[in-house]
N, CA, C and O atoms as CSV, one atom per row, in Angstrom:
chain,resi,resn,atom,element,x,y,z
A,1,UNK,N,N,160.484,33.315,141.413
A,1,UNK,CA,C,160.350,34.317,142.445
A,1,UNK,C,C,161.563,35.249,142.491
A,1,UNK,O,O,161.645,36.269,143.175
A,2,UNK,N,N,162.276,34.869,141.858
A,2,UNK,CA,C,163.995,35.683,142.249
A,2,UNK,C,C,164.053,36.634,140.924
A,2,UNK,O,O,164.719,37.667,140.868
A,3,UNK,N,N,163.164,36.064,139.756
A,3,UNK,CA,C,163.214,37.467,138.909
A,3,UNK,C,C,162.314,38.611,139.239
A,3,UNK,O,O,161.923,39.242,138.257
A,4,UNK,N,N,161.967,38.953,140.223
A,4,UNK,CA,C,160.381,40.287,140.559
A,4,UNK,C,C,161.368,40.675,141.981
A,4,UNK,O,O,161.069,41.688,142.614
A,5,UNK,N,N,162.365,39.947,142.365
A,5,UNK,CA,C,162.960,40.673,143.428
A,5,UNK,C,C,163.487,42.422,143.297
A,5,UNK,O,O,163.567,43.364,144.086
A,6,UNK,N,N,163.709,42.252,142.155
A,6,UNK,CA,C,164.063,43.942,142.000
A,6,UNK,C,C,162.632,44.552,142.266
A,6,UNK,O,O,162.716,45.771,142.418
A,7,UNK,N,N,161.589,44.161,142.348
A,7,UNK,CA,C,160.686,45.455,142.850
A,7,UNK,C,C,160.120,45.485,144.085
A,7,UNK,O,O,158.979,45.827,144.395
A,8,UNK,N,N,161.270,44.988,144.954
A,8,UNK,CA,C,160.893,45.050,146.468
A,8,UNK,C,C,160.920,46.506,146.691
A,8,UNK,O,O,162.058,46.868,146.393
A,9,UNK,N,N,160.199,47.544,147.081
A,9,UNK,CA,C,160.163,49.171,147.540
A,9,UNK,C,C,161.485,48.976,147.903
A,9,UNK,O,O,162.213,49.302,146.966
A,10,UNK,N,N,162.111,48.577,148.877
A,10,UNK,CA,C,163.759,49.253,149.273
A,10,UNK,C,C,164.525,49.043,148.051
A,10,UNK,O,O,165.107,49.927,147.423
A,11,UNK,N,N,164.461,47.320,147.650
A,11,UNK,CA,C,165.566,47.649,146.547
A,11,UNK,C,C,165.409,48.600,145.448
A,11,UNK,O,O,166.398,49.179,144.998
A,12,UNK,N,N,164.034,48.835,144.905
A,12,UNK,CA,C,163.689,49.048,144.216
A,12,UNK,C,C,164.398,51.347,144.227
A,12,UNK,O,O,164.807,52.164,143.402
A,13,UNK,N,N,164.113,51.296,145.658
A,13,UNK,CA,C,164.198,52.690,145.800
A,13,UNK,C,C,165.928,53.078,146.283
A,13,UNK,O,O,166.338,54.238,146.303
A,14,UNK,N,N,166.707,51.991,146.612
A,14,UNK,CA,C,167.770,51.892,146.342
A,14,UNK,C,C,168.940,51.934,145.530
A,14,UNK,O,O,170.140,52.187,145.644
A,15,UNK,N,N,167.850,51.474,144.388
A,15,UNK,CA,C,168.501,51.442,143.230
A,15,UNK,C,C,168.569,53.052,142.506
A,15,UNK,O,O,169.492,53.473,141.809
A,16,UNK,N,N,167.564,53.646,142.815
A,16,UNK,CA,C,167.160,55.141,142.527
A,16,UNK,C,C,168.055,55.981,142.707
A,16,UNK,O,O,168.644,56.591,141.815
A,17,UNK,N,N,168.286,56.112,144.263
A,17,UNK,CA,C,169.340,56.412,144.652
A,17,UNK,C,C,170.614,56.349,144.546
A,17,UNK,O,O,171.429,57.246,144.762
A,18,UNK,N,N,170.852,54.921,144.098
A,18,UNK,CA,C,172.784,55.093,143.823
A,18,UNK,C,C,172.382,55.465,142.155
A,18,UNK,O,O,173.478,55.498,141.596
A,19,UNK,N,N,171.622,55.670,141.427
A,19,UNK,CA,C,171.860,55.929,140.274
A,19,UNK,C,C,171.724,57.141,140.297
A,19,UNK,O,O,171.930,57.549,139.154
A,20,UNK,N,N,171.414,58.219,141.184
A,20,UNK,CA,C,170.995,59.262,140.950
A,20,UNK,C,C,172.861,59.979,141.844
A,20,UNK,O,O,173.445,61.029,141.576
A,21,UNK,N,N,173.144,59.216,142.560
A,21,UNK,CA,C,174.747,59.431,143.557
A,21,UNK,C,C,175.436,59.065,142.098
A,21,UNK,O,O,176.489,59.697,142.016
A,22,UNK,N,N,175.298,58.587,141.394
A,22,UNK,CA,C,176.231,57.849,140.331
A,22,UNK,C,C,175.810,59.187,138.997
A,22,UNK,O,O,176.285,59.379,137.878
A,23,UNK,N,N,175.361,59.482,139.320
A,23,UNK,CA,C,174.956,60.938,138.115
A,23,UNK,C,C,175.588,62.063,138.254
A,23,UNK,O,O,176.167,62.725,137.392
A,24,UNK,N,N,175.384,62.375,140.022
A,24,UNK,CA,C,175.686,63.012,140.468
A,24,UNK,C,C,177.581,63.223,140.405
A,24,UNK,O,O,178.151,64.269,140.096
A,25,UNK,N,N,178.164,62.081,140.743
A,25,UNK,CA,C,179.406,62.455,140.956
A,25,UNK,C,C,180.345,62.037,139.311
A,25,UNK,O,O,181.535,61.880,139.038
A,26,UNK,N,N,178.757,61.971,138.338
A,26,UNK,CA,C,179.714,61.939,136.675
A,26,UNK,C,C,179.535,63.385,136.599
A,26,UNK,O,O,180.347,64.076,135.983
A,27,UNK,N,N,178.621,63.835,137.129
A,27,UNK,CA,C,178.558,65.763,136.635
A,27,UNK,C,C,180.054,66.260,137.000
A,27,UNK,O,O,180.912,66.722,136.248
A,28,UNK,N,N,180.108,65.934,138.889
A,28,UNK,CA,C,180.868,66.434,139.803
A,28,UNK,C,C,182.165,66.690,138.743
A,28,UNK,O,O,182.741,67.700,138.339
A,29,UNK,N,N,182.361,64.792,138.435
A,29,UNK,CA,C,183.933,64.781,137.661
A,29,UNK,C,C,184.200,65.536,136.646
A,29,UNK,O,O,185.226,66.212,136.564
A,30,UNK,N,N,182.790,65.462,135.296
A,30,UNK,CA,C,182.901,65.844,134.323
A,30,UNK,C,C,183.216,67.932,134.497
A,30,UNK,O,O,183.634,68.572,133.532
A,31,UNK,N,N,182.915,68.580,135.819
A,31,UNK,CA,C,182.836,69.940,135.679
A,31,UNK,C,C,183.969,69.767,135.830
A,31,UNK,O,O,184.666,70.162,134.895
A,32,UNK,N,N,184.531,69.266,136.754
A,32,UNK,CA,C,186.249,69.443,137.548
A,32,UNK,C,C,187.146,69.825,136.021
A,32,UNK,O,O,187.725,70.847,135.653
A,33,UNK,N,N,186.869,68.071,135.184
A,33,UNK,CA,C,187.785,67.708,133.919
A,33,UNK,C,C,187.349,68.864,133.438
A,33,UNK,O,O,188.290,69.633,133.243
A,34,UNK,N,N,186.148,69.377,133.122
A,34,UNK,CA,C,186.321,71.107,132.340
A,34,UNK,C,C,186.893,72.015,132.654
A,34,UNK,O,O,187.322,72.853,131.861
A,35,UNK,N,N,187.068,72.064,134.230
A,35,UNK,CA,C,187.699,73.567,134.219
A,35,UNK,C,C,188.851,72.924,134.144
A,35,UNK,O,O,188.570,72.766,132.956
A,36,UNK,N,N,189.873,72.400,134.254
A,36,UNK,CA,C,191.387,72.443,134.490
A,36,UNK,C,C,191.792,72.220,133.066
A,36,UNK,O,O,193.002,72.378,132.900
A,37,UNK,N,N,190.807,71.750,131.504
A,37,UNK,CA,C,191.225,71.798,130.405
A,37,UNK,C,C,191.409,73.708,130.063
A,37,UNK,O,O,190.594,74.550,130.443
A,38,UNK,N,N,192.211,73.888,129.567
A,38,UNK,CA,C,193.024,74.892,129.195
A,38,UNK,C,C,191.859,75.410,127.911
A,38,UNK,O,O,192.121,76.424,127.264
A,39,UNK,N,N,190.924,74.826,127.706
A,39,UNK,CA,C,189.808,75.488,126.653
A,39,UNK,C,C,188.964,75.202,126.953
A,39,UNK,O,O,189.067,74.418,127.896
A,40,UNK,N,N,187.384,75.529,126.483
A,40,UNK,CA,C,186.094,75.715,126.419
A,40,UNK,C,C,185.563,73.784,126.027
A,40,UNK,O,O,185.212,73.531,124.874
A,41,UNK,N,N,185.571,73.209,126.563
A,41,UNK,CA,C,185.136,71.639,126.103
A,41,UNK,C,C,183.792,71.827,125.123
A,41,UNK,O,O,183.609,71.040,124.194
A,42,UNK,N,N,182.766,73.044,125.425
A,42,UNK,CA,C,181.784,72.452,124.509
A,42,UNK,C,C,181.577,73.539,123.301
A,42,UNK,O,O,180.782,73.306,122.391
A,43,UNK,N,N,182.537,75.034,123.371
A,43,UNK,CA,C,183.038,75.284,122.407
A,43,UNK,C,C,183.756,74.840,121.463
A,43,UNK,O,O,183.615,75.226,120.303
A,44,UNK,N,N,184.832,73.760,121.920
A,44,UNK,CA,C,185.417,73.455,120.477
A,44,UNK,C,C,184.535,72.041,120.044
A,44,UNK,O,O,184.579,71.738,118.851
A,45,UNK,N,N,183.859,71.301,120.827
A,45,UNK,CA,C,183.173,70.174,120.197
A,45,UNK,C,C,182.195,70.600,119.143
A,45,UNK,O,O,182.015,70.155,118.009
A,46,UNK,N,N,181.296,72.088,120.145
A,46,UNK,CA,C,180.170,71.773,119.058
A,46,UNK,C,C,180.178,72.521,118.016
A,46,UNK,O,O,179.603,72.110,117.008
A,47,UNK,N,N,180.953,74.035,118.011
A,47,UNK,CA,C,181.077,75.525,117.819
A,47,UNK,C,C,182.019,74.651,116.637
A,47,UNK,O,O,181.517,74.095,115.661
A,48,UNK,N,N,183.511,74.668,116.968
A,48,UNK,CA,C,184.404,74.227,116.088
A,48,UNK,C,C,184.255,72.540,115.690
A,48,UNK,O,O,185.342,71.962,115.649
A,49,UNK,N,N,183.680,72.137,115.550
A,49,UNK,CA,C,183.140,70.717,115.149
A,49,UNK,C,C,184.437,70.032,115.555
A,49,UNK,O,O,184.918,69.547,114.531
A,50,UNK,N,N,185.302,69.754,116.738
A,50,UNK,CA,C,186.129,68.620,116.751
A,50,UNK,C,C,186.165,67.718,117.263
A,50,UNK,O,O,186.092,67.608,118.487
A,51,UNK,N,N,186.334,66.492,116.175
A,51,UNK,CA,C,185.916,65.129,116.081
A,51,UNK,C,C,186.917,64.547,117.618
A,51,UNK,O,O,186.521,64.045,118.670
A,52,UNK,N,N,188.207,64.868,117.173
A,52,UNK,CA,C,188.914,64.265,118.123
A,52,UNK,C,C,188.646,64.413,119.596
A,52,UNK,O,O,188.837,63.659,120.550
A,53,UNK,N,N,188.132,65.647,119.478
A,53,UNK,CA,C,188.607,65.965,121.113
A,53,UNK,C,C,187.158,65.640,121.878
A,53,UNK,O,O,186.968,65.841,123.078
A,54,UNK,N,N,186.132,65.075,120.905
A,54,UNK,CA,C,184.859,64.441,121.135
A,54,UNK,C,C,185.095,62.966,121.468
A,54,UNK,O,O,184.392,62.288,122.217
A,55,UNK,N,N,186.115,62.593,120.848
A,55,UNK,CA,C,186.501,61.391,121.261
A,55,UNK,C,C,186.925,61.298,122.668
A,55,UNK,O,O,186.352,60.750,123.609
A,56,UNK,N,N,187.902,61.860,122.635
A,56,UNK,CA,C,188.521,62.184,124.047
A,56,UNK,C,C,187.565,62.184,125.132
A,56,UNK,O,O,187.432,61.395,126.068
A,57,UNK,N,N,187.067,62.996,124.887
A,57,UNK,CA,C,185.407,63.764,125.708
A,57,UNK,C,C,185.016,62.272,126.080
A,57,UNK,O,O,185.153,61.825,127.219
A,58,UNK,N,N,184.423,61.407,124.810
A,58,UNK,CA,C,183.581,60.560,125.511
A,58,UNK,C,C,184.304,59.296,125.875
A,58,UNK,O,O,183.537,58.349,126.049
A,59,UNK,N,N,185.547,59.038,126.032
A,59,UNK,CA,C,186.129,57.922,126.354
A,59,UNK,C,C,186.329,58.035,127.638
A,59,UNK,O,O,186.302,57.100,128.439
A,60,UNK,N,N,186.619,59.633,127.980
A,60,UNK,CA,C,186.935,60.249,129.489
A,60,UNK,C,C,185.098,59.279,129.993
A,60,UNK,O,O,185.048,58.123,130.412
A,61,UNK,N,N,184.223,59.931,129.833
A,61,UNK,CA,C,183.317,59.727,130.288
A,61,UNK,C,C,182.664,58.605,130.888
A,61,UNK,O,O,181.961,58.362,131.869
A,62,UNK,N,N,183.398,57.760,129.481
A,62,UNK,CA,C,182.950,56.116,129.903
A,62,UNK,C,C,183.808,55.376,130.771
A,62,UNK,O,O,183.670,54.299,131.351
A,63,UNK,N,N,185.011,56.474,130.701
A,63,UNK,CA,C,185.657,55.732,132.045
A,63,UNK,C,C,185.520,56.356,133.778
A,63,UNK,O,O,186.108,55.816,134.715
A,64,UNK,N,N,184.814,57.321,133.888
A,64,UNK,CA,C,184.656,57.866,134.893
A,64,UNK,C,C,183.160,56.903,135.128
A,64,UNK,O,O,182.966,56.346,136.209
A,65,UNK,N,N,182.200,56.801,134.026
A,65,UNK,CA,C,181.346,55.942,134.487
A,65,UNK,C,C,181.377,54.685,134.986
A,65,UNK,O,O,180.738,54.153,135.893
A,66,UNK,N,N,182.427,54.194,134.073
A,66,UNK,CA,C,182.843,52.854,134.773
A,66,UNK,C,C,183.518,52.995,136.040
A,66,UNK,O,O,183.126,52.124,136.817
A,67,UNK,N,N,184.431,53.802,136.572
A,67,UNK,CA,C,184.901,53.876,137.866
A,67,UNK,C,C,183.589,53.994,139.278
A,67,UNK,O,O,183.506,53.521,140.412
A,68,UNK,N,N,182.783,54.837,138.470
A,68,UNK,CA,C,181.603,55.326,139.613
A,68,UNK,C,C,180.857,53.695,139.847
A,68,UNK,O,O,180.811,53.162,140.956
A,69,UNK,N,N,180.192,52.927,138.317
A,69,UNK,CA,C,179.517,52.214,138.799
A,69,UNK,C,C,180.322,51.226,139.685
A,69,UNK,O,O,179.942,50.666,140.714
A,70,UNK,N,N,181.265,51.157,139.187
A,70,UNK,CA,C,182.346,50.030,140.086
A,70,UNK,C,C,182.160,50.305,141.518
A,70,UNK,O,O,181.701,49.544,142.370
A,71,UNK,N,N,182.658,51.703,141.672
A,71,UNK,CA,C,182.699,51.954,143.218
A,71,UNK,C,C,181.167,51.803,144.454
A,71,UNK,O,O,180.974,51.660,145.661
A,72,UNK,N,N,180.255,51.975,142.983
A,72,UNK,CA,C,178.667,52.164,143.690
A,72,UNK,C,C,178.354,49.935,144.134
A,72,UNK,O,O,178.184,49.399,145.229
A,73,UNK,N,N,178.411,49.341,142.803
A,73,UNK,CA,C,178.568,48.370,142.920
A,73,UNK,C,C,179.096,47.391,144.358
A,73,UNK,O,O,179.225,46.171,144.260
């Protein structure tokens, strides 16, 4: 009985919600981290193909995700 608990309507629509608050405030972060970089983030990734700063890009990301789910958690 405790594995079908996730589709109780509240939890179920709960869950919707912080994932959609948890989307929401990776956009929020991810615009902020763009404007205060001193260049174009998806000009030089995709335009100038750079590897590194794609790295950068997505390590930022996975750690802002991890902060959000933490905090939603």
């Amino acid at each position: 009985m405790l594995g079908i608990e996730w589709l109780r309507p509240a939890a179920f629509l709960g869950s919707i919600l912080y994932a959609l608050i948890g989307v929401f405030i990776f956009w929020l972060c991810f615009l902020i981290v763009d404007k205060i970089t001193p260049y174009d983030l998806w000009r030089e990734i995709v335009e100038k193909q750079n590897r590194a700063l794609g790295m950068v890009v997505a390590a930022m990301c996975l750690g802002i995700s991890i902060i959000v789910a933490a905090a939603i958690h």
